[in-house]
N, C-alpha and C positions, 0 to 999 in steps of 0.2 A: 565590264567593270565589276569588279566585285570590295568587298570591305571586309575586314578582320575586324570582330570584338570581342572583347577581352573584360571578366565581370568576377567579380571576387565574394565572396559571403559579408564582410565586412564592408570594406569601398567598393567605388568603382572607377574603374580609369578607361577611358576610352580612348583608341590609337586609330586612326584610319590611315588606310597605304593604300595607293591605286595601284592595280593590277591591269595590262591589258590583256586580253584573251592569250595572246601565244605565251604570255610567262606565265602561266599558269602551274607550271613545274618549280619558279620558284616562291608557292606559297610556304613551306615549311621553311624556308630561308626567314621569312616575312615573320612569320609565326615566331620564330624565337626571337627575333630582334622584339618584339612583341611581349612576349614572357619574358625579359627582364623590367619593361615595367610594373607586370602585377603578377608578384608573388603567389599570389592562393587560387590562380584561374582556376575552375572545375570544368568548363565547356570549351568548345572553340563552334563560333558559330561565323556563319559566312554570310550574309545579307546582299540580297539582288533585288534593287527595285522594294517592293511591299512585303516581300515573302521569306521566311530567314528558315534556313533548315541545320544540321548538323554533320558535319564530314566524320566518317565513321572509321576514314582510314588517319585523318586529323589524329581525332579523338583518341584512337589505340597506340598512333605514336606518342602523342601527351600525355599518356597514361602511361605507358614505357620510359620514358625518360624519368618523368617522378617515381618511379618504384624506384629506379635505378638508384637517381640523388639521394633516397632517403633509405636505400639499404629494402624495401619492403614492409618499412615500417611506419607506423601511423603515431601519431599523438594523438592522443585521449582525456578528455575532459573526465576527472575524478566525479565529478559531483552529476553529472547529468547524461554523461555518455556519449557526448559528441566527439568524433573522429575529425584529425588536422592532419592536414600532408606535412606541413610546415608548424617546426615549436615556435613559431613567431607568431602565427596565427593563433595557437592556442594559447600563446601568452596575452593577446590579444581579446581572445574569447573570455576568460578569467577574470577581465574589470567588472563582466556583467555580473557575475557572482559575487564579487568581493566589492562592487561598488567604486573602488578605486578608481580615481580622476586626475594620474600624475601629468596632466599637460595644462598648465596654468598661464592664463592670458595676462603678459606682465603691465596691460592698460588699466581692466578691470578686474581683476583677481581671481574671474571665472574661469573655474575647472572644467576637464573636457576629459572621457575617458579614451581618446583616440586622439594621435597628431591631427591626423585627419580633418578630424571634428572641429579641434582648436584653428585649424586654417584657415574653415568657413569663418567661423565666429571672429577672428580677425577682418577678415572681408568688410565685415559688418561697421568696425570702427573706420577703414579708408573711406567708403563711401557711403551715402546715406540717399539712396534713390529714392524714398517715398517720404515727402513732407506733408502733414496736417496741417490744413489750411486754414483750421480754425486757432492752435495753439504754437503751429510751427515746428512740434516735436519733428524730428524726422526718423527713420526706420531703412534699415537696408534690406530686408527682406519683406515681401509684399504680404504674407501671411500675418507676419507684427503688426504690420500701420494699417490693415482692417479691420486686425483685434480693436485697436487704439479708437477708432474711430465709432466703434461702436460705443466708447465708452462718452465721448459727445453727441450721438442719436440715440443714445438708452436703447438702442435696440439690441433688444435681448430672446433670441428667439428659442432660446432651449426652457423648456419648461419642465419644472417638479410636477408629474402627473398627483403626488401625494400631499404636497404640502403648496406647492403653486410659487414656489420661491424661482425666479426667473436668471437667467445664467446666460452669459454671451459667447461661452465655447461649450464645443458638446463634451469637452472630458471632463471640465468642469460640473456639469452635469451629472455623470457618470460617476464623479467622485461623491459627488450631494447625499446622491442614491445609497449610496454603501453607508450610509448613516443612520437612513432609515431601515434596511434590511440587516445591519450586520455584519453583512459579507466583508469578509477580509480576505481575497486572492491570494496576497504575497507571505509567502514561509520564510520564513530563515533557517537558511539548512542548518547550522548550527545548533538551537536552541527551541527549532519547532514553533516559536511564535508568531503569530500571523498579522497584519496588516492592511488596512483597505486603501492603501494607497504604496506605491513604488517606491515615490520619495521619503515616506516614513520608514519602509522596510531600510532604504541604504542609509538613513542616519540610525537606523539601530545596530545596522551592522561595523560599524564605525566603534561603537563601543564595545562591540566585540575583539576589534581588532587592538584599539587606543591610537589609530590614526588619527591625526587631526592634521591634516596638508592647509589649512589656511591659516598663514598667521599675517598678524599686524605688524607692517612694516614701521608704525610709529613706536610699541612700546615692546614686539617681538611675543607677546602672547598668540599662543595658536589655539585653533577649533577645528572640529570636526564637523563642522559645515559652515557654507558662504554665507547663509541667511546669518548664524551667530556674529561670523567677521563683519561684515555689512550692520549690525545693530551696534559691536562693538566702537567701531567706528564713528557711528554717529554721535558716540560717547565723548569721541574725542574733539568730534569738531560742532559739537553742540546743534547739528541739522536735526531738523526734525520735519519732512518733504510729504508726509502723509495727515491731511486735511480734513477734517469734517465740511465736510458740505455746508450738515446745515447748523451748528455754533461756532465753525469756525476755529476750534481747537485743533492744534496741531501735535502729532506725533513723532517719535523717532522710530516706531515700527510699523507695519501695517497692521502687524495680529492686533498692536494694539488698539490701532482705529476701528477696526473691526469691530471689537468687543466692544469700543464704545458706543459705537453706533447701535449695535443690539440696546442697550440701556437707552436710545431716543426710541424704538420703535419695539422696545418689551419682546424682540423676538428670542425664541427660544429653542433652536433647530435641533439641537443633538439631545435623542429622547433615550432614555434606558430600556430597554428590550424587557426586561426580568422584572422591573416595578414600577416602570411609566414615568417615573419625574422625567423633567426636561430639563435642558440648564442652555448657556447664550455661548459658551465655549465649549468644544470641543473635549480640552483639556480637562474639565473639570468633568465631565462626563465620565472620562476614561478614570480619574482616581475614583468617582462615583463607584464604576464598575470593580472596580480592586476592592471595594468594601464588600461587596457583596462574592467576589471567589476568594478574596485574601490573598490572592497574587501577590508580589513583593520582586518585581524584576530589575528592582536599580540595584546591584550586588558590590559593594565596597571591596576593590583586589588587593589591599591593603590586611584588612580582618576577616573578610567573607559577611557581614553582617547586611542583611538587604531593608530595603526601604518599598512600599508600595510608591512615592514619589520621587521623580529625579530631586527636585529642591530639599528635601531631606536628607538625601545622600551626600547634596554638596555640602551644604551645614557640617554633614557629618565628615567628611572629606578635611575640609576646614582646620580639624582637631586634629586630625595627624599633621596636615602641614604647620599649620601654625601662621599662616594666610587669613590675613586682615582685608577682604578687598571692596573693603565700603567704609566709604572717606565722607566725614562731615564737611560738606560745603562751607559752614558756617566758622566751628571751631578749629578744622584739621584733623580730628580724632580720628581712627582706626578701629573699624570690628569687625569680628565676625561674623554677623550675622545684621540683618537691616533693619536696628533696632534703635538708631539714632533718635532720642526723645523730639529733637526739634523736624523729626520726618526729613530731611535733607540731602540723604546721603547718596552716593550715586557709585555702582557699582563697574569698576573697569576691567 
């Protein structure tokens, strides 16, 4: 008995065909019926029992065949170097760079930078295997509804060796840390600026490009990230799902419960490297830091005129359109800017 598998850089799709011993001659028959379902194979591996080795005369005819299909030639990732047999793979490869997320779930409007990806995350909405027994939520993948459930046992087992602030996933963790050291990993190849977090690198690279793939289906405004669409949103249908615990106030975002929450318990996590103040948001940290290099990285493509903060740019943004988009709840009035005397205004 033998088995064919078949494994890609990207996906993985897995074929099994039984073999019995005398048709052993027709495994490369097997073999390409095989290779049209995964395009980017790089091995052909045989599996007997516990132990998987690789066919060497396999291998040199899979390797002959793809030089053949592709002329001898390879695609090449511009920015990093890596080699594709297939431009479909390297078009593939390329969302990691650019961020780009064109496969959009038309239940919840989450993006996916692979069909692929998007198929699981459907999975997710048919069935919902894991229900919480204490709130009922349910979860379709067993990693989610453990997260969840930590968050009704407080157990929180990663811990700030520096500041002792307690976290229920370990990257969550790992992202804390880079607060207190610094460390910002992710570049933008583009403009050389750095990041201590993924997700913040791909919403800056977003403004690089002026993609914004999420819009709103109720009024057609689009963003360059879900988190924005998802707040917009709540604009419209006046939800507000994020709770203080302990007064009870209710939010339409989480940053912003967040922050509230710092103002019950005075914490003040994000400390400035260069002169030690500390501040309870992040955000304010980081224009903190722009006072002190004078950076100016929100850039108006309209004039070229830069701003050390995004909200200043939009202000500024504003004037060239001539966009009013804060509306007096109270009298109807229209401004530019969120300067309504009776505080009422609500931005869409």
């Amino acid at each position: 008995m033998a088995f064919i598998k078949e494994e890609s850089e990207d996906i993985r799709i897995e074929e099994t065909f039984t073999v019995k011993d005398e048709e052993q001659t027709d495994l490369m028959a097997l073999k390409e019926k095989s290779e049209v379902l995964n395009e980017m194979e790089e091995k052909d591996h045989f599996i007997n029992g516990e132990k998987s080795f690789t066919c060497s005369q396999t291998e040199k005819t899979s390797s002959r065949k793809r030089a053949k299909k592709t002329g001898g030639r390879y695609f090449t990732c511009q920015q990093c170097g890596r080699s594709f047999i297939k431009k479909e793979s390297l078009n593939r490869h390329m969302t990691v760079h650019t961020g780009e997320k064109p496969h959009t779930c038309s239940r919840c409007r989450k993006s996916f930078d692979q069909h692929e990806n998007l198929e699981v995350h459907i999975r997710t909405h048919r069935k919902k295997l894991y229900t919480c027994p204490q709130c009922g939520k349910s979860f379709g993948q067993k990693r989610h509804f453990e997260g969840h459930m930590r968050i009704h046992s407080e157990k929180q087992p990663y811990t700030c060796s520096q500041c002792g602030k307690r976290f229920n996933h370990k990257q969550r963790l790992e992202d804390h840390i880079r607060t207190h050291t610094g460390e910002k990993p992710f570049t933008c190849q583009q403009c050389g600026r750095s990041f201590n977090q993924k997700g913040n690198l791909d919403r800056h690279i977003n403004r690089h490009t002026g993609e914004k793939p999420f819009t709103c289906q109720q009024c057609g405004r689009s963003f360059n990230q879900k988190g924005n669409l998802d707040r917009h949103i709540n604009r419209h249908t006046g939800e507000k799902p994020f709770t203080c615990q302990q007064c009870g106030r209710s939010f339409n975002q989480k940053g912003n419960l967040d922050r509230h929450i710092n103002r019950h318990t005075g914490e003040k996590p994000f400390t400035c490297q260069q002169c030690g103040r500390s501040f309870n948001q992040k955000g304010n940290l980081d224009r903190h830091i722009n006072r002190h290099t004078g950076e100016k990285p929100f850039t108006c493509q309209q004039c070229g005129r830069s701003f050390n903060q995004k909200g200043n740019l939009d202000r500024h943004i504003n004037r060239h359109t001539g966009e009013k988009p804060f509306t007096c709840q109270q009298c109807g009035r229209n401004f530019k800017h969120h300067l309504c005397p009776q505080n009422v205004s609500e931005k869409f």
